[in-house]
Short mmCIF file of the C-alpha atoms (twelve columns), coordinates in Angstrom:
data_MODEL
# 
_entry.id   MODEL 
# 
loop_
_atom_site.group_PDB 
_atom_site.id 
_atom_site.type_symbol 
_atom_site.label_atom_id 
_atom_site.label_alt_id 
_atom_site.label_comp_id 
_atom_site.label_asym_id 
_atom_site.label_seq_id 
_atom_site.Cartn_x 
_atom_site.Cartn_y 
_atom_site.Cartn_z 
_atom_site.pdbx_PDB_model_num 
ATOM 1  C CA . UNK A 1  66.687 108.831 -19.832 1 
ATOM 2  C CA . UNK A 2  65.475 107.677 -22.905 1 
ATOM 3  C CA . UNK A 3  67.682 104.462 -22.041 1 
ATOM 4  C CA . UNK A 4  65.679 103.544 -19.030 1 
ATOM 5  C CA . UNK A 5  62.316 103.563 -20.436 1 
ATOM 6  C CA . UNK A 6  63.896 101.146 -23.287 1 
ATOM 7  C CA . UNK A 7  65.292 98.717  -20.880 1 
ATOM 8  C CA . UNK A 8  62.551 98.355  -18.458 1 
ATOM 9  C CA . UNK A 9  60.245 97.773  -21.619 1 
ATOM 10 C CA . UNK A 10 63.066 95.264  -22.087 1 
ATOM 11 C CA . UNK A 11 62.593 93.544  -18.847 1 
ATOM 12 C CA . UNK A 12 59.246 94.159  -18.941 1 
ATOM 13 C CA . UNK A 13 59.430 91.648  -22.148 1 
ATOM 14 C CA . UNK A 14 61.499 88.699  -20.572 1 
ATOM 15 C CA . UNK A 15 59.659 89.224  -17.504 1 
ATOM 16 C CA . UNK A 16 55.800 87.785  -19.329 1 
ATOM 17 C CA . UNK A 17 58.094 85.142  -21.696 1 
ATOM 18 C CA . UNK A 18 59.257 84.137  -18.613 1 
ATOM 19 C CA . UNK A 19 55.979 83.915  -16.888 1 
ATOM 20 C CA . UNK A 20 54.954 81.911  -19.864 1 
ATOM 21 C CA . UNK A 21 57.484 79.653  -19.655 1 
ATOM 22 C CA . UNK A 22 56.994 79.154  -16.193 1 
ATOM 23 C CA . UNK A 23 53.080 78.587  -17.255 1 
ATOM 24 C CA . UNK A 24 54.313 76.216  -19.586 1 
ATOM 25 C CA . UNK A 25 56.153 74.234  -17.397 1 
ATOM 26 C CA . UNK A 26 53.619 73.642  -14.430 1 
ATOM 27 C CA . UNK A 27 51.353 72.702  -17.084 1 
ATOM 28 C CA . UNK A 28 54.271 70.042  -18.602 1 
ATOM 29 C CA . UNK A 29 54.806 68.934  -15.085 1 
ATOM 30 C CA . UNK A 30 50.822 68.045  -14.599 1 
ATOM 31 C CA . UNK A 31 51.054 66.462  -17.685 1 
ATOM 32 C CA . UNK A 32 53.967 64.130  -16.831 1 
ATOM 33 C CA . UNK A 33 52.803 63.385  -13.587 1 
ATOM 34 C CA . UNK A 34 49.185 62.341  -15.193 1 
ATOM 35 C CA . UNK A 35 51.111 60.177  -17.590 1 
ATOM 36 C CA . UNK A 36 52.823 58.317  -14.397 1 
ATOM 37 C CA . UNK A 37 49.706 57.765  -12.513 1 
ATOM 38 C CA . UNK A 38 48.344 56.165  -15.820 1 
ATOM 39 C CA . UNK A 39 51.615 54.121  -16.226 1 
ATOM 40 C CA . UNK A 40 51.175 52.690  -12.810 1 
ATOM 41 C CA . UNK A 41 47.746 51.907  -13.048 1 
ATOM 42 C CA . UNK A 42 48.247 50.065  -16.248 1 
ATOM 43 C CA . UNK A 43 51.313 48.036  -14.852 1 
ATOM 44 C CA . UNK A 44 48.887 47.064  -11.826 1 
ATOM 45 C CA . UNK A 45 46.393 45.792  -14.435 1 
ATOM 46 C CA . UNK A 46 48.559 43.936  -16.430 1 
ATOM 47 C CA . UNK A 47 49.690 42.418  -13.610 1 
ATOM 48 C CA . UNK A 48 46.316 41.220  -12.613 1 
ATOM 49 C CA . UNK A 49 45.689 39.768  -16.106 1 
ATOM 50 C CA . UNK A 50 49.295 38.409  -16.823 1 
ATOM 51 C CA . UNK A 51 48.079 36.504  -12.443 1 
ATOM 52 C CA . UNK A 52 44.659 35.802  -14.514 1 
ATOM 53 C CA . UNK A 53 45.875 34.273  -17.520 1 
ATOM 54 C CA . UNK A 54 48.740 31.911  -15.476 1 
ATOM 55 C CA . UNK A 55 45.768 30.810  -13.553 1 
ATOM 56 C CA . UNK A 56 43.601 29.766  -16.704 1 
ATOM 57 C CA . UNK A 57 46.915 28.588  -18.545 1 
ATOM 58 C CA . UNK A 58 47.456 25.960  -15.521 1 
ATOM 59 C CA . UNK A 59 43.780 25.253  -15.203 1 
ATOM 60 C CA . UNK A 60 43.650 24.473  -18.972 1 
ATOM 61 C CA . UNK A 61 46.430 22.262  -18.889 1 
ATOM 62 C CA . UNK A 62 45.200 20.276  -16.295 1 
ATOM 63 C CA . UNK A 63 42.065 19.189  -18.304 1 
ATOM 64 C CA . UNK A 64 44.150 18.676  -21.229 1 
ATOM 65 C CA . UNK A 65 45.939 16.613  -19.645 1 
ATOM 66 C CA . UNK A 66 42.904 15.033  -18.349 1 
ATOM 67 C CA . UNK A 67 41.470 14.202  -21.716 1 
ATOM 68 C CA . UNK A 68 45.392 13.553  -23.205 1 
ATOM 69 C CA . UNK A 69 45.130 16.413  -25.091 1 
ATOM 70 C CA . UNK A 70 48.344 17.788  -26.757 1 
ATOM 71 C CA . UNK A 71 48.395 21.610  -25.769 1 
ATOM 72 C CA . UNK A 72 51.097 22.348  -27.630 1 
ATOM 73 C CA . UNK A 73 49.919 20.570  -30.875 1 
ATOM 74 C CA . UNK A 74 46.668 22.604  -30.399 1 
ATOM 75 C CA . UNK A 75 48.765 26.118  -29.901 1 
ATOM 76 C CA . UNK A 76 50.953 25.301  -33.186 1 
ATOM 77 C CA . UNK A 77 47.281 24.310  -34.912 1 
ATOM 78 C CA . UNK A 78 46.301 27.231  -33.912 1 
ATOM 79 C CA . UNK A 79 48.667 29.156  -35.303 1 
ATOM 80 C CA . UNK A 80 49.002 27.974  -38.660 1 
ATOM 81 C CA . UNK A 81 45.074 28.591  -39.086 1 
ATOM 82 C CA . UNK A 82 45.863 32.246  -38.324 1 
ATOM 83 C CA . UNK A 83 48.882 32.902  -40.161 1 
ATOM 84 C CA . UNK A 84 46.716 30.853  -43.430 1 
ATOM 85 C CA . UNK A 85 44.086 32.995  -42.727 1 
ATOM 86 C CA . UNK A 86 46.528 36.094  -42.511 1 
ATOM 87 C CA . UNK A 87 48.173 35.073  -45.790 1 
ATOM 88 C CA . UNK A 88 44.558 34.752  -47.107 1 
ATOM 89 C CA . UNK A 89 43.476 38.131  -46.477 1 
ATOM 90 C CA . UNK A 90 46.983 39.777  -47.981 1 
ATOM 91 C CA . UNK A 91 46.396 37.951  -51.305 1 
ATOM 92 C CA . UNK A 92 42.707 39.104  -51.060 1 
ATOM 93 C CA . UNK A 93 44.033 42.966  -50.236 1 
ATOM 94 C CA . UNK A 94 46.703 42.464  -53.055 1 
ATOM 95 C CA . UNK A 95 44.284 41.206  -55.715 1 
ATOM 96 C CA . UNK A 96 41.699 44.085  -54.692 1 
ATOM 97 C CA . UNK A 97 44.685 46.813  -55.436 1 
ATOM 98 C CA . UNK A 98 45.336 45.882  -58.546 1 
# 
């Protein structure tokens, strides 16, 4: 009899991991469905801005090219400032960690 009281102890035992793990799980499953919902709200947002920022692109190019302005020339201008600037600021870091 002695058997009995050790095995349903036993069960007893798996039965609350279990619960746990079920516990666990739900919460997991919130979780990952929370994550989703976010996921799709930020995909409908950058969609907006990526509609946003084709709109400004083609408005900007049309009064560049009103004004013969080389957009590209200004973008690659632009660019070199901030990767000078970049460069800049790593010698400034290096020098300072010496």
């Amino acid at each position: 009899m002695v058997g009995l009281g050790s095995t349903a102890q036993k069960l007893q035992t798996v039965a609350e991991k279990a619960e746990k793990v079920y516990e666990r799980m739900n919460k997991l499953r919130e979780e990952v469905e929370e994550t989703q919902q976010t996921v799709e709200g930020t995909k409908e947002r950058v969609g907006t801005v990526e509609d946003e920022l084709a709109e400004q692109r083609a408005v900007l190019d049309a009064i560049a090219a009103e004004h013969d302005i080389d957009v590209d020339a200004v973008a690659a201008e632009a660019h070199i400032s901030e990767a000078e600037a970049e460069e800049a600021a790593e010698e400034d870091t290096a020098t300072t960690d010496d």
